[in-house]
N, CA, C and O atoms as a GROMACS GRO file, in nm:
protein
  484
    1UNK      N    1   0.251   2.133   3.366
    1UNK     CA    2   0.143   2.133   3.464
    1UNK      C    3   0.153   2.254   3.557
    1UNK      O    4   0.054   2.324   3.577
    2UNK      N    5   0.259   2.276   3.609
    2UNK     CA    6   0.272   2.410   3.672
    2UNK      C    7   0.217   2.522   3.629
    2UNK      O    8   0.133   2.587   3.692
    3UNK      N    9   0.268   2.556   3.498
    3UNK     CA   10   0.234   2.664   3.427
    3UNK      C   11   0.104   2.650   3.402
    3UNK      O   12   0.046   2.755   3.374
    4UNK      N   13   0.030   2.536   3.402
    4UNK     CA   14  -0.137   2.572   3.374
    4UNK      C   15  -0.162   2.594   3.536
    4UNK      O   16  -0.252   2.676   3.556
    5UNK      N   17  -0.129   2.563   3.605
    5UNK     CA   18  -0.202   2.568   3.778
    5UNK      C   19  -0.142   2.784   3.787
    5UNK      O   20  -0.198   2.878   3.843
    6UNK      N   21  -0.056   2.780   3.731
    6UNK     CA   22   0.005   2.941   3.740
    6UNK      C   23  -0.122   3.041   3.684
    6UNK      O   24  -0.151   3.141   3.749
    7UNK      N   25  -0.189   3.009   3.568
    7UNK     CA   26  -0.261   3.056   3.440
    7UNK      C   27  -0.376   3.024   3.564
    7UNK      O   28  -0.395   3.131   3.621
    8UNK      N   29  -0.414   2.976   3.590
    8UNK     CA   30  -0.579   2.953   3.650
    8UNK      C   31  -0.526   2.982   3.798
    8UNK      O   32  -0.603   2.949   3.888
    9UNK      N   33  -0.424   3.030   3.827
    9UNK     CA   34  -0.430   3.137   4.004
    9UNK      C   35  -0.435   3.225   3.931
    9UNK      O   36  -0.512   3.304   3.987
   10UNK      N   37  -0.384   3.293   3.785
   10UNK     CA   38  -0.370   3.472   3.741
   10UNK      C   39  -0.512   3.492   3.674
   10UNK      O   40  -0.576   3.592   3.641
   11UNK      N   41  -0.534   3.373   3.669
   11UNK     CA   42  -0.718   3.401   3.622
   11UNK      C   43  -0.772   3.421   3.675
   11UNK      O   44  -0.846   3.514   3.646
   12UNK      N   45  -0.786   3.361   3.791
   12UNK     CA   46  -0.876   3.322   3.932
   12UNK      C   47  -0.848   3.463   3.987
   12UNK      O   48  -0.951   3.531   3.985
   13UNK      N   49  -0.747   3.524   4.031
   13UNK     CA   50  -0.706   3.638   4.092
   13UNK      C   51  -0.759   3.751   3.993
   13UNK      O   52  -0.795   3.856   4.047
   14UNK      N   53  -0.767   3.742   3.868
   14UNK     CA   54  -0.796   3.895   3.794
   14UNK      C   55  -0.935   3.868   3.801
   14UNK      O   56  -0.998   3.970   3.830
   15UNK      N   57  -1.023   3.741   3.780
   15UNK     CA   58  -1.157   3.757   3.823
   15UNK      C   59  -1.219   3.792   3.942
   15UNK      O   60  -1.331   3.839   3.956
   16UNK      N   61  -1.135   3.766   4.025
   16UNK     CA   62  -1.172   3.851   4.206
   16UNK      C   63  -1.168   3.974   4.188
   16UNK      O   64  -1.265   4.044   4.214
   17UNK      N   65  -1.036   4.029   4.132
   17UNK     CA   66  -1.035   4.151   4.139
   17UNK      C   67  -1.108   4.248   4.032
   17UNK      O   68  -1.112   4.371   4.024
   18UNK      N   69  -1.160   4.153   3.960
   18UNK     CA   70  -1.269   4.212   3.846
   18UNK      C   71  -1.445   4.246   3.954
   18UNK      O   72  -1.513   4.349   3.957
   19UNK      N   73  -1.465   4.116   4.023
   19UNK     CA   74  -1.559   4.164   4.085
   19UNK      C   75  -1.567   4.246   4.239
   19UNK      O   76  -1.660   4.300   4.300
   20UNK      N   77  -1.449   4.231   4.261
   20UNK     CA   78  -1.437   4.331   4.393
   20UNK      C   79  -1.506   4.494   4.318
   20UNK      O   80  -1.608   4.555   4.351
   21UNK      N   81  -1.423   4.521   4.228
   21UNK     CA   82  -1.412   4.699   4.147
   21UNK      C   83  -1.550   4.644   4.141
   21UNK      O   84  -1.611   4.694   4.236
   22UNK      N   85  -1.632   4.561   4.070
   22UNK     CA   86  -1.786   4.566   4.002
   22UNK      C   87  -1.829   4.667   4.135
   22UNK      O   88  -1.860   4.787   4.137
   23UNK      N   89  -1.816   4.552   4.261
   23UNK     CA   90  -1.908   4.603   4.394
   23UNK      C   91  -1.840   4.729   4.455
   23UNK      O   92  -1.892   4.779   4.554
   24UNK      N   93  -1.747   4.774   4.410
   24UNK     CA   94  -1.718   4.890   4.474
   24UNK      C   95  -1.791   5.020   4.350
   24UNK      O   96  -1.822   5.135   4.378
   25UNK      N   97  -1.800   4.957   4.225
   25UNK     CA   98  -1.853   5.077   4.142
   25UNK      C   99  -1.984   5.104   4.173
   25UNK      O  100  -2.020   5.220   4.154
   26UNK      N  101  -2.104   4.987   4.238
   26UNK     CA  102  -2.201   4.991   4.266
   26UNK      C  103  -2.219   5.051   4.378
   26UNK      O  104  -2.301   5.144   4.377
   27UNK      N  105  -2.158   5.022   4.491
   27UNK     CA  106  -2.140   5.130   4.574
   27UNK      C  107  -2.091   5.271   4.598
   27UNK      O  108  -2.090   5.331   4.705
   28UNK      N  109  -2.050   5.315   4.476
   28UNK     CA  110  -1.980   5.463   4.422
   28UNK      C  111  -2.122   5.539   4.326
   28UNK      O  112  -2.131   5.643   4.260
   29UNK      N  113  -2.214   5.430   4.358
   29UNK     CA  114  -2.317   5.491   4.269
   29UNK      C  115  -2.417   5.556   4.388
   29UNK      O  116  -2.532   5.512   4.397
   30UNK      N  117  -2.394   5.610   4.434
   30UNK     CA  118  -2.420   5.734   4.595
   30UNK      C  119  -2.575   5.699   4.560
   30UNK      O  120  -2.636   5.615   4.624
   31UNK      N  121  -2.658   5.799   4.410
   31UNK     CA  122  -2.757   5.822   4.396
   31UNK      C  123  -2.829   5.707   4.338
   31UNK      O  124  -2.949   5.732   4.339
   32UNK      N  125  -2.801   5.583   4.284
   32UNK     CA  126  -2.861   5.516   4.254
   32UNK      C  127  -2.895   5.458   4.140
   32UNK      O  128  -2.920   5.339   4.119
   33UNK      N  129  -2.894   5.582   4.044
   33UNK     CA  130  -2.906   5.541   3.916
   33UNK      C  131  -2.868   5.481   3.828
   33UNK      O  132  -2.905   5.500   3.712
   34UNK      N  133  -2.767   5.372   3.873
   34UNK     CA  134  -2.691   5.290   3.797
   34UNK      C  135  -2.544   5.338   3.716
   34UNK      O  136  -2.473   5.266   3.645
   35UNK      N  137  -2.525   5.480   3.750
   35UNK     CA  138  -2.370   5.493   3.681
   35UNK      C  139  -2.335   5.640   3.813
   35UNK      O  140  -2.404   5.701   3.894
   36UNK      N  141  -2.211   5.641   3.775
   36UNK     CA  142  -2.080   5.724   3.863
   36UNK      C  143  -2.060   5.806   3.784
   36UNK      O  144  -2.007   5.761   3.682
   37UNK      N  145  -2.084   5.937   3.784
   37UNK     CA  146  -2.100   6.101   3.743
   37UNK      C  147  -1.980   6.133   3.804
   37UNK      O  148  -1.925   6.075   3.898
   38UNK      N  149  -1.947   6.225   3.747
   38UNK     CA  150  -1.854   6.382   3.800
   38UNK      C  151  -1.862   6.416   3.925
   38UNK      O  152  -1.766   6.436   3.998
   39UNK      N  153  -2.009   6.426   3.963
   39UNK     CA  154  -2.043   6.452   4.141
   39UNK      C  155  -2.011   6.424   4.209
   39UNK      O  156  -1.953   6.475   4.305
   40UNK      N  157  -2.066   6.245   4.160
   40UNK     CA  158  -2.050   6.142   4.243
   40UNK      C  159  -1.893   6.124   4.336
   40UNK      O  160  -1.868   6.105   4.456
   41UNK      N  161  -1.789   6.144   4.182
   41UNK     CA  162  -1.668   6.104   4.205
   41UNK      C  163  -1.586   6.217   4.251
   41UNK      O  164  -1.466   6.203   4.278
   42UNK      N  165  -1.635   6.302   4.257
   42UNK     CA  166  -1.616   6.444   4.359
   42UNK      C  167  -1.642   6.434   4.472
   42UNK      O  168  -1.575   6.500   4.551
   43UNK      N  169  -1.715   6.375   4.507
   43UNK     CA  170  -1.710   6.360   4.644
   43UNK      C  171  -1.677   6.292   4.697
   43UNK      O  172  -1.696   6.306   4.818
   44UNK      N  173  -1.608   6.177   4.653
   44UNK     CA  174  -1.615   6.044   4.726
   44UNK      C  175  -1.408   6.089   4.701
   44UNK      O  176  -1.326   6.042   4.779
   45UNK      N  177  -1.388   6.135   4.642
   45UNK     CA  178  -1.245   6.221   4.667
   45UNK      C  179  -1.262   6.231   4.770
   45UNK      O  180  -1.221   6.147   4.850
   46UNK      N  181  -1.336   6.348   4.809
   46UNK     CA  182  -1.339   6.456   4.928
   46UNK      C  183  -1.310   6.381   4.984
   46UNK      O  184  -1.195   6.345   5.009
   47UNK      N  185  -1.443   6.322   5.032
   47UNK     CA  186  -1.436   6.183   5.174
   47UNK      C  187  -1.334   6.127   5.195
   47UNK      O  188  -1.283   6.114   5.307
   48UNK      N  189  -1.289   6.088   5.092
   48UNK     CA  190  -1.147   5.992   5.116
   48UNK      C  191  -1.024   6.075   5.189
   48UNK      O  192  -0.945   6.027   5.269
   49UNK      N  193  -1.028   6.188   5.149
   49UNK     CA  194  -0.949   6.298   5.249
   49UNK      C  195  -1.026   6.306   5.360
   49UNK      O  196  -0.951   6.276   5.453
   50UNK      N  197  -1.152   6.333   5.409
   50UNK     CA  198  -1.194   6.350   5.533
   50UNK      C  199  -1.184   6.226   5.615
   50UNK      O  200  -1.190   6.224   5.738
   51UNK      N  201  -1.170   6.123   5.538
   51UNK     CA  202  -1.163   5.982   5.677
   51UNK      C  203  -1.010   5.952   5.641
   51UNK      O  204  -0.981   5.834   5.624
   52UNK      N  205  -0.920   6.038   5.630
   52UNK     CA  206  -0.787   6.020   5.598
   52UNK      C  207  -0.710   5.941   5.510
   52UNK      O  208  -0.587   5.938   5.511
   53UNK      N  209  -0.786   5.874   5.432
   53UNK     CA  210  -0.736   5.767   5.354
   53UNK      C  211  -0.627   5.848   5.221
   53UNK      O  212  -0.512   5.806   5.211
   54UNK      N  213  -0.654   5.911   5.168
   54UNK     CA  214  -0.541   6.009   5.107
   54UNK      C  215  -0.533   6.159   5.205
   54UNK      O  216  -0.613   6.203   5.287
   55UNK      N  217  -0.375   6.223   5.147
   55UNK     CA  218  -0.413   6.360   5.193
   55UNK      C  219  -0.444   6.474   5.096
   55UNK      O  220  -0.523   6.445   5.006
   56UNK      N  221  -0.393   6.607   5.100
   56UNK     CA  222  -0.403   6.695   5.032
   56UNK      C  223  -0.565   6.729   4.990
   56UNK      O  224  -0.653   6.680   5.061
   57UNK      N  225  -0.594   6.793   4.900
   57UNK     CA  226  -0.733   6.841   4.872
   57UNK      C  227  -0.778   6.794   4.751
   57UNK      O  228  -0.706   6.826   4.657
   58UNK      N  229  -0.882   6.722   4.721
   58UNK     CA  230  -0.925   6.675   4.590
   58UNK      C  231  -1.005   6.798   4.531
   58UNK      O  232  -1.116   6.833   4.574
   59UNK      N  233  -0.938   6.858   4.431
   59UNK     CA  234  -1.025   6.891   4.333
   59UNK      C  235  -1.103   6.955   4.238
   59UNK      O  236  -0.992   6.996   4.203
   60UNK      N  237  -1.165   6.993   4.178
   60UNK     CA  238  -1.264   6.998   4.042
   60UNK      C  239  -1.177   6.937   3.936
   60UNK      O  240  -1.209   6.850   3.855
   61UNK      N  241  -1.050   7.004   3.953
   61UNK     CA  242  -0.938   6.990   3.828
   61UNK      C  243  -0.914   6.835   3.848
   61UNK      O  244  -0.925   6.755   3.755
   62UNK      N  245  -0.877   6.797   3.987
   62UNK     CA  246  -0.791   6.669   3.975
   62UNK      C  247  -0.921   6.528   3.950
   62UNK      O  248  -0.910   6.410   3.914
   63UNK      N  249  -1.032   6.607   3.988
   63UNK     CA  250  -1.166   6.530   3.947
   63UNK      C  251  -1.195   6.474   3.827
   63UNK      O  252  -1.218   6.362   3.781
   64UNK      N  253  -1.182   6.624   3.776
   64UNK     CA  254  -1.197   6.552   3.587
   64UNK      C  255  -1.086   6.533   3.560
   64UNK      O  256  -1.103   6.494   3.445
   65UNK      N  257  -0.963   6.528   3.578
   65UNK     CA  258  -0.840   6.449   3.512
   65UNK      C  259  -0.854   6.307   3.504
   65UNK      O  260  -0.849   6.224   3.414
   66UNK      N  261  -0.876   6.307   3.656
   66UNK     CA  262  -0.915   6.151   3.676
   66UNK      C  263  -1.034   6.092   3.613
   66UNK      O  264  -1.039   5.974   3.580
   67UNK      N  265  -1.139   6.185   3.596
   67UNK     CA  266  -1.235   6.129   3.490
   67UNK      C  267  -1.227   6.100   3.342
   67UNK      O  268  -1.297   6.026   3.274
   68UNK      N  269  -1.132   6.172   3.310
   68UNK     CA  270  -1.098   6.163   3.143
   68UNK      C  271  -0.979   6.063   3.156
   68UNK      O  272  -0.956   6.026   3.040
   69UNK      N  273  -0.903   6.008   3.232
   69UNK     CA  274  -0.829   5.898   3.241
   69UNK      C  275  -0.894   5.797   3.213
   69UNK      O  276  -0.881   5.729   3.112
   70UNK      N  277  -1.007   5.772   3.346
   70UNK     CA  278  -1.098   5.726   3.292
   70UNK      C  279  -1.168   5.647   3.209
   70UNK      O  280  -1.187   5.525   3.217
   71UNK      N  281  -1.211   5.739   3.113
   71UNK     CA  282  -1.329   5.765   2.992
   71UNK      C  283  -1.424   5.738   3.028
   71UNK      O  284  -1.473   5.625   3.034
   72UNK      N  285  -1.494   5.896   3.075
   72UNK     CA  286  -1.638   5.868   3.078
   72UNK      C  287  -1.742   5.858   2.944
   72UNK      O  288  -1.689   5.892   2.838
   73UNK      N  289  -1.887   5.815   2.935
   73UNK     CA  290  -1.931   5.857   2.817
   73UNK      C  291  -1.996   5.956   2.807
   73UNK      O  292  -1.990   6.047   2.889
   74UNK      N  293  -2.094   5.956   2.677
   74UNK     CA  294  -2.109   6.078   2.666
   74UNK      C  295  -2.238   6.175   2.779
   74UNK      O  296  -2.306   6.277   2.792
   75UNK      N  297  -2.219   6.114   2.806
   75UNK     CA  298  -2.351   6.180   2.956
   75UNK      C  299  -2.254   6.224   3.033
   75UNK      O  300  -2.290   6.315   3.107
   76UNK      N  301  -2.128   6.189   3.044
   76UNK     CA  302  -2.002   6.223   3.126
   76UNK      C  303  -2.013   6.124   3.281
   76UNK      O  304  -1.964   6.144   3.392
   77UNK      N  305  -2.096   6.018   3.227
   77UNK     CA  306  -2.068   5.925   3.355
   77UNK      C  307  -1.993   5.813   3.307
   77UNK      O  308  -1.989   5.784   3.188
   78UNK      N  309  -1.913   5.728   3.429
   78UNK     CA  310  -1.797   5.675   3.384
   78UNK      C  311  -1.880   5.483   3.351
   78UNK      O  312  -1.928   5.396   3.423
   79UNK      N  313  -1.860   5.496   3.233
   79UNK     CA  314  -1.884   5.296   3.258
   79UNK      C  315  -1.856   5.244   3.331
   79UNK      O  316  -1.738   5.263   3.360
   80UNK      N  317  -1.938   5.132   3.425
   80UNK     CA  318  -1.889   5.033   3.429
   80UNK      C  319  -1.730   4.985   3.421
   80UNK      O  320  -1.640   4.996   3.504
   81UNK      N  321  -1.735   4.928   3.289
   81UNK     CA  322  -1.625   4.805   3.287
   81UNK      C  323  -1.491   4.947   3.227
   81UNK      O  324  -1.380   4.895   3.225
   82UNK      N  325  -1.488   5.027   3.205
   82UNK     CA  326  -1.435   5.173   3.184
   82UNK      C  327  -1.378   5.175   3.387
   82UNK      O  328  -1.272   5.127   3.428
   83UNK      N  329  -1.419   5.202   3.422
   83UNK     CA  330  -1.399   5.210   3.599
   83UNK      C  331  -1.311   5.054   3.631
   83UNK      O  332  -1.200   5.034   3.680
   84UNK      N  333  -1.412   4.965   3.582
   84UNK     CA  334  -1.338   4.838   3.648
   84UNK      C  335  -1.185   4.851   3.601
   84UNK      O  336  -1.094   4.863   3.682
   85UNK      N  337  -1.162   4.848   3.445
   85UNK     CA  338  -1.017   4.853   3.359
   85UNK      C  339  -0.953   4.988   3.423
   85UNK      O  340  -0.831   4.987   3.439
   86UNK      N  341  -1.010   5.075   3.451
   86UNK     CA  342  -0.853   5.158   3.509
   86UNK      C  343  -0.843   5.131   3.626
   86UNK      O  344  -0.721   5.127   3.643
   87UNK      N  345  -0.889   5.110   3.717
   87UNK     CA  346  -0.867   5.062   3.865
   87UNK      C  347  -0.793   4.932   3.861
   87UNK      O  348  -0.685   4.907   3.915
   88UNK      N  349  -0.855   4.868   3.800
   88UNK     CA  350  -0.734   4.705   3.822
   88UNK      C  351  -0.614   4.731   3.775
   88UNK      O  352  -0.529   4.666   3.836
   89UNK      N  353  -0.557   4.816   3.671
   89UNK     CA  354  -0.452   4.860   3.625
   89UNK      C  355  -0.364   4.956   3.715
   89UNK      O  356  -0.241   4.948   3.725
   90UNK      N  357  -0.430   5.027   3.764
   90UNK     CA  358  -0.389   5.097   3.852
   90UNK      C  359  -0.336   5.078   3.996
   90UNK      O  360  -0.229   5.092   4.056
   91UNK      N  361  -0.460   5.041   4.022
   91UNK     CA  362  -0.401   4.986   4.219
   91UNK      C  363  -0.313   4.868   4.225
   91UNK      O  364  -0.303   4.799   4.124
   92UNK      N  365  -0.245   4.835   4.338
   92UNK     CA  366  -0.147   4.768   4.305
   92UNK      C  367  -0.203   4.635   4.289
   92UNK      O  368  -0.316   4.592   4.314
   93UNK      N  369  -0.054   4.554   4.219
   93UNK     CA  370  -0.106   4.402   4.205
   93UNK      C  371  -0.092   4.280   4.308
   93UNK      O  372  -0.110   4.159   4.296
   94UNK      N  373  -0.046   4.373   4.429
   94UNK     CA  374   0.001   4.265   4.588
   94UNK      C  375  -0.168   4.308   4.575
   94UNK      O  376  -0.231   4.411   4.552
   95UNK      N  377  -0.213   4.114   4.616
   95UNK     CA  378  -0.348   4.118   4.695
   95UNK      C  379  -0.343   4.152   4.824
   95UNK      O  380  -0.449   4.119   4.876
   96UNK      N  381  -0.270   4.200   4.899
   96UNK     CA  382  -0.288   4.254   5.046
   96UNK      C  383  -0.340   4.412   4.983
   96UNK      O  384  -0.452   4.460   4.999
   97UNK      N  385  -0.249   4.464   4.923
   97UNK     CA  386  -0.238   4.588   4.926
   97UNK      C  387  -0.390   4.643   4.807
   97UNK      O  388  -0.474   4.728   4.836
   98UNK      N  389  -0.388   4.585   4.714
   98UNK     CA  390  -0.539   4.589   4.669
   98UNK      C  391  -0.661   4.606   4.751
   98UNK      O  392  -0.743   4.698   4.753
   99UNK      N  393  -0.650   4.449   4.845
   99UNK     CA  394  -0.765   4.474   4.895
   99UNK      C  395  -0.774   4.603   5.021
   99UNK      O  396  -0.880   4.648   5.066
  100UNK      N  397  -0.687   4.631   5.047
  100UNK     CA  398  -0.684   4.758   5.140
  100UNK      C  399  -0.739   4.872   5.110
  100UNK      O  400  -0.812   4.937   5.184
  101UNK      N  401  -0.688   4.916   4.938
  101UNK     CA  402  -0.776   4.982   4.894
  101UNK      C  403  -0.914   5.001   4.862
  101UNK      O  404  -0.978   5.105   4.868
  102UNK      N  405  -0.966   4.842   4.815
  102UNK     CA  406  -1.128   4.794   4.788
  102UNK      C  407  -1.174   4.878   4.924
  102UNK      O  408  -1.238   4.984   4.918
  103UNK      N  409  -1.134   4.818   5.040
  103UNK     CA  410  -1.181   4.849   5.152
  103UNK      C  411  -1.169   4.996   5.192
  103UNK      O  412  -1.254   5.049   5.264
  104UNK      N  413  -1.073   5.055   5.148
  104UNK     CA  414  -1.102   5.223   5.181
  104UNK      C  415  -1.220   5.238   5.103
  104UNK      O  416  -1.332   5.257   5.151
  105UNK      N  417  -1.187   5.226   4.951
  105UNK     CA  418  -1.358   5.272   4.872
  105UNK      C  419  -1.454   5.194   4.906
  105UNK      O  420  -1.551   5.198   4.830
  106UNK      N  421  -1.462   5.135   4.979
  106UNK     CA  422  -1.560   5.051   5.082
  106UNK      C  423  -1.633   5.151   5.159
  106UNK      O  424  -1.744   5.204   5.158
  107UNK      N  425  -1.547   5.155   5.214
  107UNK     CA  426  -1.535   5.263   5.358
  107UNK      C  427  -1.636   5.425   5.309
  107UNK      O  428  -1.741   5.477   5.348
  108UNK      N  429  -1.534   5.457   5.206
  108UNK     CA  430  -1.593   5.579   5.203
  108UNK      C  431  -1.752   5.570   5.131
  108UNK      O  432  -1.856   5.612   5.183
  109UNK      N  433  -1.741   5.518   5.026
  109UNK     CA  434  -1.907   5.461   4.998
  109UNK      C  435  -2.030   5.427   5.107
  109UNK      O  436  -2.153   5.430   5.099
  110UNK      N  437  -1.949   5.400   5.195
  110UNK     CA  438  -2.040   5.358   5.324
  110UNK      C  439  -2.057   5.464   5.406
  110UNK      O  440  -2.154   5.477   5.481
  111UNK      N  441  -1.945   5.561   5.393
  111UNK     CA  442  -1.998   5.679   5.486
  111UNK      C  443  -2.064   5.741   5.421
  111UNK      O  444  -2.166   5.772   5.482
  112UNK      N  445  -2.058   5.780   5.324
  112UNK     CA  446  -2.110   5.881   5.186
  112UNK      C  447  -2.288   5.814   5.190
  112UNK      O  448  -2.384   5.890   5.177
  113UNK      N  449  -2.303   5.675   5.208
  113UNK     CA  450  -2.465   5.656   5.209
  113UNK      C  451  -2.545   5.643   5.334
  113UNK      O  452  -2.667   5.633   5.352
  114UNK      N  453  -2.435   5.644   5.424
  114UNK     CA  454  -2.522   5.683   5.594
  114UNK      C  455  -2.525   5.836   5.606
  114UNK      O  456  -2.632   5.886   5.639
  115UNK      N  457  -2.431   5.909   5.586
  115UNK     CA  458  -2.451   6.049   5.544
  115UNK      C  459  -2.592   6.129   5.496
  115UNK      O  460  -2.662   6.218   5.546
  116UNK      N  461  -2.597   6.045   5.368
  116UNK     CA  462  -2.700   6.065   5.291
  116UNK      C  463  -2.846   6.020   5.398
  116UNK      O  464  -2.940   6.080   5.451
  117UNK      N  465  -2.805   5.908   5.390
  117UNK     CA  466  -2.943   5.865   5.475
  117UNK      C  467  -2.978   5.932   5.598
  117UNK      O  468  -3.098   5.934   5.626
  118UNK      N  469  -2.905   5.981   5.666
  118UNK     CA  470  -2.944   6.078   5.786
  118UNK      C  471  -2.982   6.212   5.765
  118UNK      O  472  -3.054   6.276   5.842
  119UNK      N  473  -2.924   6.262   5.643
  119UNK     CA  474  -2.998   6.392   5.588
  119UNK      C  475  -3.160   6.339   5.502
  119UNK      O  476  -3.230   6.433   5.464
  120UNK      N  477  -3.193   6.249   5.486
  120UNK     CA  478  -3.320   6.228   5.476
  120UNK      C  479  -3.403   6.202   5.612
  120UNK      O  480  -3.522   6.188   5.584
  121UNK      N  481  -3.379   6.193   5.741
  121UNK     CA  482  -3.437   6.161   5.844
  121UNK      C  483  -3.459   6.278   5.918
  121UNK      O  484  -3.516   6.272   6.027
   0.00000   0.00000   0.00000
């Protein structure tokens, strides 16, 4: 009995963290069109250095590394469930420390579309 209550918290937990990445990929989608480009994910680097959340300088090179880690397709925008699978693999597996991250790419998605929106005004 344990071991099934164990199996349905590691379920329960990889399905949160399956839809946290969904809503953060949707929000990484700056322009709208339903997928995360090269651009997109170029900038949202940047940002993440400008509101301090990493340091050093993101980029072109470390852009597409990280995009061919990745796998984008052939339009060179990254899937979906391609984005969701390397991010859950990647960031850590403490739910404190996960969601800290959700919340930086939170963060920067959110500045990146008030940004935007004030250069339309």
């Amino acid at each position: 009995m344990c071991r099934e209550a164990e199996n349905e918290k590691r379920k329960s937990e990889g399905k949160r963290r399956e839809a946290a990445l969904q809503g953060v990929y949707r929000e990484f989608d700056i322009d709208g069109d339903g997928h995360v480009g090269l651009e997109e994910m170029l900038i949202l680097g940047q940002t993440r250095r400008k509101l301090g959340q990493k340091q050093g300088e993101w980029t072109r090179e470390m852009n597409r590394s990280l995009m061919d880690r990745i796998g984008p397709d052939a339009n060179d925008d990254l899937p979906e469930t391609n984005f969701v699978r390397y991010f859950n693999g990647s960031l850590p597996s403490e739910a404190a420390e996960f969601d800290k991250n959700i919340e930086q790419f939170l963060e920067c998605a959110r500045a990146l579309r008030k940004k935007k929106l004030e250069k339309r005004r």
